[in-house]
N, C-alpha and C positions, 0 to 999 in steps of 0.2 A: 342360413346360420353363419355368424360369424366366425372365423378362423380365429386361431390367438396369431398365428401370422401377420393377418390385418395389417398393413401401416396405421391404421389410423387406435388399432386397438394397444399395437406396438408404443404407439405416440400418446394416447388417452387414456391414461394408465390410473385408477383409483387412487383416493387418497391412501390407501392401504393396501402396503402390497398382500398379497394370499395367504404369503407364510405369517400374516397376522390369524389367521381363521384359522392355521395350522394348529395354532400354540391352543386354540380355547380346549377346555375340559371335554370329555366325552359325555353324551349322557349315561347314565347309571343304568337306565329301565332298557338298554339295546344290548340285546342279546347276538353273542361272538357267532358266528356260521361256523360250524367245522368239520362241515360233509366237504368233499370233494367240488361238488359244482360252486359250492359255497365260494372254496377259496381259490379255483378259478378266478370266479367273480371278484371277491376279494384283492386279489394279486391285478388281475384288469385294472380294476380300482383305484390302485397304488400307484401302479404306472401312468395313468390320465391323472394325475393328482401331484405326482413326481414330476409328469409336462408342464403341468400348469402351471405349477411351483417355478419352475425354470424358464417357463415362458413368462411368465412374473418378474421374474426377479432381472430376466435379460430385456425386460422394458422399464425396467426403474434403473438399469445400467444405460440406455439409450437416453432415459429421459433428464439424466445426468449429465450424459454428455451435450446435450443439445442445448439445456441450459447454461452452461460452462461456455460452450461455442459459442451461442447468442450474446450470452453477456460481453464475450470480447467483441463480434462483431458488432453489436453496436457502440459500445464504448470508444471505440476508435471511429470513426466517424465525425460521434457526438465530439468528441474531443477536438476534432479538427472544428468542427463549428464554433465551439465555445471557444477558441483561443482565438480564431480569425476575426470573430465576432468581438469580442477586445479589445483586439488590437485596434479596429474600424472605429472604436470609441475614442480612442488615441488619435487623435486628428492627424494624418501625416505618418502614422506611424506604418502604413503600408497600401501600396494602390489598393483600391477598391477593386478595379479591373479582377486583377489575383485575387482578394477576397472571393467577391462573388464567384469567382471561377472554381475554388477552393470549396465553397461552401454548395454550391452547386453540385458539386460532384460526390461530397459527401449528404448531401439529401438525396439522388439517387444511386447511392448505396441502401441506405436505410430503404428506401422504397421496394428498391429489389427483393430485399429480405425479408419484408412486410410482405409484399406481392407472393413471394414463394412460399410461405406460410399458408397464405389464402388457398392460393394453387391448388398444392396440397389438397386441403379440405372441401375447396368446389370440386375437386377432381373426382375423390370418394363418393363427398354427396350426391354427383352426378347436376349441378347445377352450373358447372361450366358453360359457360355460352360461346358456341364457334360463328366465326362470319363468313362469307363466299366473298372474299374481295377480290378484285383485278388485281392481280399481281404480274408488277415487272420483273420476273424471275432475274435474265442477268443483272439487274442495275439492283436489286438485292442482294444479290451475293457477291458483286463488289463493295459493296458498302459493306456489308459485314465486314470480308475478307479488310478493306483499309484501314476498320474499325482496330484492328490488332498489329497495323503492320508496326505502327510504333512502339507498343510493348513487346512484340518480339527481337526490333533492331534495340534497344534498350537492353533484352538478355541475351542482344550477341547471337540470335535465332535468325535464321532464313525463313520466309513464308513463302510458298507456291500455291499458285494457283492456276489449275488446269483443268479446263472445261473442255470433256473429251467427245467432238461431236457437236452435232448442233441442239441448242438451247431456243427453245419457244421465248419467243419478247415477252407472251403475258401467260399466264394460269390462274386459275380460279381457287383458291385456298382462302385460310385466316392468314392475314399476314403476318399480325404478330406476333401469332402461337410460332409459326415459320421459324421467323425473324428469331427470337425466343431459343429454338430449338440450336435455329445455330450458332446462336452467339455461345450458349453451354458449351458446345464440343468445342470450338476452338477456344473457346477461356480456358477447358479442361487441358487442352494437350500444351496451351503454350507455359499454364502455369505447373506442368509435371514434366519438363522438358529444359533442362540446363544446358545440356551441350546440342548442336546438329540442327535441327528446324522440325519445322511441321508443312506440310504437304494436305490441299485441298483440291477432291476430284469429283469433278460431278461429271456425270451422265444420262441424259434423257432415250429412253427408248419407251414406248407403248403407252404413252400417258404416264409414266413414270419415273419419275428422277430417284437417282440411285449417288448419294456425297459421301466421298469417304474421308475423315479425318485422319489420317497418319503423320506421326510424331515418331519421334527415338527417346522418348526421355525416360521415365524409372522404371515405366511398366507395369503392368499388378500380376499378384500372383491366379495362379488356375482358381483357390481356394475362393480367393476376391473376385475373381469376371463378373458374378452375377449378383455379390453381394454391394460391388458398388451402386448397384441400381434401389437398392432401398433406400428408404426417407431416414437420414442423417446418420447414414454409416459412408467409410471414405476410404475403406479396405485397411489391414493391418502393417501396409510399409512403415519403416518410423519416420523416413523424408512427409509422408503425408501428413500427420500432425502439425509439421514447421508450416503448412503453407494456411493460408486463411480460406474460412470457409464451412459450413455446418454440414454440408453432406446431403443437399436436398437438389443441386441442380439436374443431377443424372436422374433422380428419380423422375424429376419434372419432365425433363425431355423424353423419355420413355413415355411417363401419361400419356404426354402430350402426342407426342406420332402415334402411338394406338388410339386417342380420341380423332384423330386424323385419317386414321386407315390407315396408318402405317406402322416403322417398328424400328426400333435403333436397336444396336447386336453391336458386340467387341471382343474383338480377339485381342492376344496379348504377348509377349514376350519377357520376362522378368527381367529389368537390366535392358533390354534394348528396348522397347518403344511401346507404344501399342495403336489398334485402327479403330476407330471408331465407324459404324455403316449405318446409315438415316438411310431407309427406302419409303417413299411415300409416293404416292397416287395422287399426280395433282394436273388433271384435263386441260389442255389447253381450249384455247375457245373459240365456238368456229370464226366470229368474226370480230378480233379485237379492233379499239379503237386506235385512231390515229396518235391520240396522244393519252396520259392520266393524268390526273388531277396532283399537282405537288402543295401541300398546305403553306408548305414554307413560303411560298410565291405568293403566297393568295392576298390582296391589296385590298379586295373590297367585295362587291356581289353587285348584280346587276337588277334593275327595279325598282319600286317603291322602297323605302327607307322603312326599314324594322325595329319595332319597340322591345327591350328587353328587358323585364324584373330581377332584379339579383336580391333571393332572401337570404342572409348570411348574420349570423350574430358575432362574426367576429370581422371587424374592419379591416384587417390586412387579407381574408380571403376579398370582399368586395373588391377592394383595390385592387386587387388582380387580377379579378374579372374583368372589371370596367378598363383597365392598362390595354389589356387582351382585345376587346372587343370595340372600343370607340376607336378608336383608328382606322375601323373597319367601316365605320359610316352606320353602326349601330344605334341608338337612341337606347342609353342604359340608363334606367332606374334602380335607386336599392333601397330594400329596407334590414332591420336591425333583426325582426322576429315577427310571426307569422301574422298576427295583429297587424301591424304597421303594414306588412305587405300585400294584405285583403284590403288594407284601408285603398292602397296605391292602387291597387289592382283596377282602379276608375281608370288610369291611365290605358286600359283597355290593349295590353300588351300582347305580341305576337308569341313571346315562348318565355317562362318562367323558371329562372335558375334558382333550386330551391333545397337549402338545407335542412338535414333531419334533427339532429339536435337543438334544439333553441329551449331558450329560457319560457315558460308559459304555454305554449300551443307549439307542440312538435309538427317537424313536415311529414309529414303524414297526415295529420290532422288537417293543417294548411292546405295540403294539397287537394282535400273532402271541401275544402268551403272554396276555394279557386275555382274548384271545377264547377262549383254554382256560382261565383260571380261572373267569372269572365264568360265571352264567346265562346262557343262552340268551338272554334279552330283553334283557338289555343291551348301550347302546346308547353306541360309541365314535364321539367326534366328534373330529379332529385339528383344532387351533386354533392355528396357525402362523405365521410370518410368512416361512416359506421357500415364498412363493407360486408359483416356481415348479415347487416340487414338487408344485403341483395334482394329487390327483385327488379324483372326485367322490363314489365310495365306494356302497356301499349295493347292490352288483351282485348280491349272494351270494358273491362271489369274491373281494374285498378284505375286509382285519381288521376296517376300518372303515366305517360309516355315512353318515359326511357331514365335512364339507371346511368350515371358515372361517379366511377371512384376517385376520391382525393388521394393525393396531388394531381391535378389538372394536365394533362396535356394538352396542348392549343390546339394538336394535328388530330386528337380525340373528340374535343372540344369544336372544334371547326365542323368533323365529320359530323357530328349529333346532330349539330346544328342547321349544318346544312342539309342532313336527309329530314330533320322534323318538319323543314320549310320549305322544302324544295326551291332552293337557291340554287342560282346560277352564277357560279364564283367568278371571279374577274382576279386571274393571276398576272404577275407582273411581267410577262414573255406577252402575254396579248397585249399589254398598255402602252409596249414599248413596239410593235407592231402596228398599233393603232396610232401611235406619236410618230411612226417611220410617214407612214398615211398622210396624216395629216401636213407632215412637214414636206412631203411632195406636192401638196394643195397649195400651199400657203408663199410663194415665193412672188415674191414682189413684183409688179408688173414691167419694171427694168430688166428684170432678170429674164423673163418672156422670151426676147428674141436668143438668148444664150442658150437657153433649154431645143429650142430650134435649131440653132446648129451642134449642137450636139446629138438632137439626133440624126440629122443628116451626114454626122462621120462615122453613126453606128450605120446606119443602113451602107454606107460605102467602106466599112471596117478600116480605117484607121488609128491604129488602137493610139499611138502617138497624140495623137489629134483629140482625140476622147478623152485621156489623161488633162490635155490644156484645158480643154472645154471644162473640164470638172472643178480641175483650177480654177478658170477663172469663176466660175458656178458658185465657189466656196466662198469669192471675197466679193462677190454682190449681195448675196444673202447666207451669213453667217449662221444665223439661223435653224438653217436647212442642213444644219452639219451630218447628222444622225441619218438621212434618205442618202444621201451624198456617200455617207463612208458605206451603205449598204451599194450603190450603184458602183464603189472601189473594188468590193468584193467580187460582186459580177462581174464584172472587167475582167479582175484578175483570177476567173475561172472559166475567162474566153466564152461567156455563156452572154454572145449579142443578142440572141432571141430576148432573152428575157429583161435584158437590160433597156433594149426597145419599148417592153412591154411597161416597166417602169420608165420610160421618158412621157409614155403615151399619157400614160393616167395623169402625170403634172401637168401637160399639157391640157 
């Protein structure tokens, strides 16, 4: 049974509030009780009815507010886009660089506050989808933590960071949800915090990391600890209403570590600070890899050349797929609407990026005649922004494979793509290891006897003498600059073993 607590009953509130049902007439034919158990009952009656009323009317105050608050949060945004966007019309009238930088940042804003919406609502539904990713625990929480150092030196704030104890390289979690979780509490403390700094602590003991947020800024009251964690309340200080924001982060980061197995808790001080505590359960592994996979790096993939469909009825999404994806050595096709992209679909494509709304034949539909045109192996992904026609796909029983929301992330994007193909990425640390390679293979047959006697002054360490050698190395084949300034390095970390080892292999 549902509570009137609910957030989401709090939030999903009829088009009329109760005290509309209050006002109607009584019937005539209903006879008053007025025995004793009667008006028991009766008085019961009044007070569940007095709640309702009040729990009513304190959800059409909520749903006030949060309309109020959305409407500014987006407006300022949109604003910043619609005036940047202008200006770019004005030829001259301001780098693009700064536009797009501008306008970039106010689309994920809006994204954010789309996203937290959803949140919210997959959270109740219970159709939240978590992943088990590798995660680089410290190279996580430094990116977070630098993610803020600039808006803190901006308000004149100090940030610490203090990892007390040893931190596992990798853990098994959702990263994003992670990611997510932290960036709330330190947004939270540094934008309630005018004077002093804010302080980040982590600690891993037993499979479990334990981060505490500490800040000195306004504080909340006892009355507020537990009320900031509901969906779009932000406690009653009056400094809180000045800062921007609808009231829904806290609550999110709460879902979220409890859909986690964990639990974020806050203490507080009125006027001096307050701590925020994220305790979550996240197993290290017994045997991590040497290295993860960065998208941002990633140059190409390794294998036969793969065909791609893009169904999209609107040409600035295609172009941004096909911008995204041909660089990558992809083979992109698109079509306009579902029609056209069955016609295509002869082109007998490896995975199918495919939108749900279209003019004529929706994707879903599309996706029902795909999966009789094409192969067997291929592999439809719906790329939509009707998020909540979520599903996850991939059962045996749906047309489709897999599920992503618009706007696109490339690192989102990249990951789908490459688990539905089982690609083997090709980042740009290996191309330039492989060009180190190659360019110790590749030196002139002049050059030959020079490589010779340099290793004969590593085998007798002359480090003087290996410095010349390298010298003259550099001005016979130029080249070879890139294996050279690696063989600099070794040198100058007195590591001749290995520096042998690389004369050996050019030879």
């Amino acid at each position: 049974m549902l509570s009137l607590d609910n957030p989401v009953i709090k939030f999903i509130t009829s088009e009329w509030p109760l005290s509309f049902f209050f006002a109607l007439p009584q019937s005539p034919g209903r006879a008053i009780v007025a025995d004793g158990a009667g008006r028991d009952a009766a008085t019961a009656g009044e007070r569940e009815l007095r709640r309702a009323k009040e729990a009513a009317e304190a959800a059409n105050a909520a749903k006030t507010r949060y309309l109020v608050a959305v409407s500014h949060e987006i407006r300022s945004p949109l604003n910043a886009i619609y005036g940047y966007a202008q200006l770019l019309e004005r030829d001259g009238a301001i780098p693009p660089a700064e536009a797009g930088s501008v306008i970039r940042r106010s689309v994920e804003h809006l994204t954010n506050l789309v996203e937290g919406l959803l949140d919210i609502s997959r959270i109740e539904s219970g159709v939240l989808q978590l992943r088990q990713d590798l995660v680089r625990l410290p190279a996580l929480l430094d990116l977070v933590v630098d993610m803020f150092r600039m808006q803190a030196t901006a308000k004149g704030l100090s940030l610490d960071y203090v990892a007390d104890g040893r931190l596992p390289p990798f853990v098994r979690t959702d990263e994003k949800r992670l990611r997510q979780i932290l960036i709330n509490l330190l947004s939270n403390a540094i934008k309630y915090t005018h004077a002093g700094g804010v302080t980040v602590t982590v600690r891993y003991r037993s499979q479990t990391v334990l981060v505490e947020v500490t800040d000195t800024g306004i504080g909340i009251a006892p009355a507020d600890i537990e009320r900031v964690f509901e969906p779009f309340e932000r406690g009653g200080a009056p400094d809180v209403a000045l800062q921007p924001g609808i009231g829904l982060g806290l609550a999110i980061t709460r879902a979220l570590a409890r859909l986690l197995g964990g639990e974020v808790t806050a203490s507080s001080e009125e006027g001096r600070g307050s701590r925020f505590q994220l305790r979550l359960m996240l197993p290290e592994p017994m045997a991590a890899p040497s290295r993860a996979l960065t998208y941002a790096n990633v140059i190409g993939y390794r294998g036969a050349r793969r065909t791609l469909l893009v169904i999209d009825d609107d040409p600035a999404q295609t172009t941004v797929l096909r911008s995204l994806l041909r660089p990558l050595d992809f083979t992109v096709f698109s079509a306009a609407n579902g029609a056209e992209g069955i016609e295509l679909a002869r082109c007998a494509p490896d995975l199918v990026l495919l939108d749900i709304h279209m003019p004529g034949m929706s994707g879903w539909e599309a996706a029902t005649r795909l999966r009789e045109v094409c192969p067997p192996a291929t592999r439809i992904v719906i790329v939509s922004a009707n998020a909540h026609e979520f599903r996850a796909g991939g059962d045996g029983r749906s047309s489709h494979d897999a599920f992503i929301s618009k706007p696109v992330e490339l690192d989102a994007l990249l990951d789908m793509i490459g688990r539905q193909l089982d690609l083997d990425w090709i980042v740009a640390d290996d191309m330039a290891a492989a060009n180190d390679a190659a360019g110790s293979l590749a030196l002139p047959e002049a050059a030959r006897p020079l490589l010779a006697t340099l290793r004969g002054h590593v085998k007798t360490g002359r480090v003087r003498a290996i410095e010349a050698a390298l010298s003259d190395l550099e001005a016979a084949a130029p080249a070879s600059g890139a294996i050279l300034a690696r063989m600099r390095r070794t040198l100058d970390a007195f590591d001749l073993r290995a520096l042998a080892r690389m004369i050996d292999d050019g030879l």
